[in-house]
N, C-alpha and C positions, 0 to 999 in steps of 0.2 A: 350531243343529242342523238338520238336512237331512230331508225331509217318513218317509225311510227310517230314521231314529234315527242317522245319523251326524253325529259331532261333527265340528265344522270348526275346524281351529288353526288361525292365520294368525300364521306368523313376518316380522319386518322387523327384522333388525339392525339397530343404530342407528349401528355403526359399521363400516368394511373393515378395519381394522389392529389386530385383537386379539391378546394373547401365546397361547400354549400354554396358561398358566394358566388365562387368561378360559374359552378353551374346555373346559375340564374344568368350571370352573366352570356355565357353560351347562348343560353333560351334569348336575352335579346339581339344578340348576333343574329342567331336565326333571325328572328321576327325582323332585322332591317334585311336580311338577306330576301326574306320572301315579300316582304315590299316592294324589294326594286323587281324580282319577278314579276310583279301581277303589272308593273309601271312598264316593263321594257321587252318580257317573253313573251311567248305565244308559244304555249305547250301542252297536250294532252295529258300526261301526267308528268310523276317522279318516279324515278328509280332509285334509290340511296343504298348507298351500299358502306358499309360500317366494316372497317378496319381495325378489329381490336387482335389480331393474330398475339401480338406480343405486349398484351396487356395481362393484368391482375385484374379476372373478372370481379373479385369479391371483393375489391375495394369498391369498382361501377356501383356494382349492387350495396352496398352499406349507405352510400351516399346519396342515392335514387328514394325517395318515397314517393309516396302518390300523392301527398297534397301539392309539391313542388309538378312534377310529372304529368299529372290529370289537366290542370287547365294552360297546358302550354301542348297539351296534344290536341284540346279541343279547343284552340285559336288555330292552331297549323289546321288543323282538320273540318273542322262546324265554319268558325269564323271567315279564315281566306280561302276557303272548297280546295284545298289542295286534296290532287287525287292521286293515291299512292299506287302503283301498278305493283313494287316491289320492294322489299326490304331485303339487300343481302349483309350476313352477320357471318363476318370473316373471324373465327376464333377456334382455337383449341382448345380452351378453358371445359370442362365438365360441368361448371359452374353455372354456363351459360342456359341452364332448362332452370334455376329458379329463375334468372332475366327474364325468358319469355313466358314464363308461366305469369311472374308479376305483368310484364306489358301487356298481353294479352287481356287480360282482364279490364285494360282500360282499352280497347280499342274492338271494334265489332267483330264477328265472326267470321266475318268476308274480308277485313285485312288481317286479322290472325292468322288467317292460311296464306297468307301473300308473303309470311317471312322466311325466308330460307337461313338455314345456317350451315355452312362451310366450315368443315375443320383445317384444312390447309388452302392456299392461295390456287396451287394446281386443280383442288376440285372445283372451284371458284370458276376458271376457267375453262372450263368444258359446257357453264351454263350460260356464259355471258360473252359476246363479243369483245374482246381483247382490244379490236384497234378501238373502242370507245376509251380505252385504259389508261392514266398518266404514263409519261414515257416511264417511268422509274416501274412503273408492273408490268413495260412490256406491249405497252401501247401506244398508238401515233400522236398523243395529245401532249400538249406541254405538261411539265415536270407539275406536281404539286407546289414547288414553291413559286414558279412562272404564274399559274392560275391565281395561287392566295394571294399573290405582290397584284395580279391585275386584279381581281373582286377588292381588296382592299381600296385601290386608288380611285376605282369608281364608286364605290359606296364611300369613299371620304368627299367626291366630288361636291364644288356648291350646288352645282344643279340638282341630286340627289340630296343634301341637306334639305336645302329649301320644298323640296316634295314632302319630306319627311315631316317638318313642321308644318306643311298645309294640312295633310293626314293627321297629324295630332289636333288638330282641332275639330275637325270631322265628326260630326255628333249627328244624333236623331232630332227632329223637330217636333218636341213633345206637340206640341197645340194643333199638328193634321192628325194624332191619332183618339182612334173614335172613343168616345164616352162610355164610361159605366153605362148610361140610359140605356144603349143597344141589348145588352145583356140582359136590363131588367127589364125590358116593355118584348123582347122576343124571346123568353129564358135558355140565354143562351144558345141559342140555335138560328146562325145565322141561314138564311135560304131565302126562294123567292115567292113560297105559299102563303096566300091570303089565311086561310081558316087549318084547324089543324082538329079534327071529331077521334075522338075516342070513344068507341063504344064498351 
């Protein structure tokens, strides 16, 4: 965590040639990951920072569309208010301006500017504090696989199970929200004026 309360994810695919499946899959990786956040953190935002230095961007990109994409940014985004401070995009790839030209398009103008992209690890580090960095880039924090063995054993936990299944049940209660009538005896204009004169 960052000295301002921001949490930092650091992603590193382990592999470039995933199916459609995998990827979905990922999406609900995440989504239990940011469950147990809202259940156990306390953080002013994210920082994530995306490790593809020694990836095939143009496989990412093949495999990415927006209908898979689009509502798995607006649950992260709209749904749990995750608020993104920064996106860093570690890659050499040239490839990497259709990625952000495609993502950009699904996320607002004020985090479009918030993604940076790094061609090597060294300029990387001149913009981010290093001891936030797994030891393996160089930083004071356990190794990436120390972290992924401990987020896995707590996210397998029963106590986080059983949260999970309370949250899946977690619905709206249609019958407190208000009626068609309101709409049509005030057309549509809810406020607290008696008369409303148009001359």
């Amino acid at each position: 965590m960052t000295e301002d309360y921001c949490r930092v994810i650091w992603i590193k695919p382990q592999c470039d040639d995933f199916t459609p499946e995998e990827l979905l899959q990922f999406f609900q990786y995440t989504t239990i990951v940011v469950e147990y956040i809202r259940a156990h953190d306390y953080v002013d935002g994210f920082i994530i920072i995306l490790d593809y230095h020694d990836w095939n961007m143009l496989k990412l990109i093949a495999r990415l569309t927006t209908p898979d994409v689009q509502p798995f940014i607006n649950t992260l985004i709209k749904g749990y208010g995750g608020r993104l401070k920064n996106i860093h995009l570690i890659t050499e790839s040239k490839a990497v301006e259709i990625l952000l030209a495609t993502v950009k398009k699904l996320l607002s103008e004020k985090l479009g500017k918030r993604i940076q992209v790094h061609k090597t690890l060294e300029e990387f580090y001149k913009v981010f504090p290093r001891h936030l960095l797994p030891e393996e880039y160089g930083g004071k924090q356990n190794s990436c696989e120390k972290l992924q063995a401990a987020l896995l054993e707590e996210l397998s936990s029963e106590k986080h199970i059983e949260y999970l299944k309370i949250m899946s049940k977690a619905c709206t209660d249609e019958s407190k929200r208000p009626t068609v009538k309101f709409n049509e005896e005030y057309m549509g204009m809810p406020g607290s004026f008696r008369n409303l004169k148009v001359d």
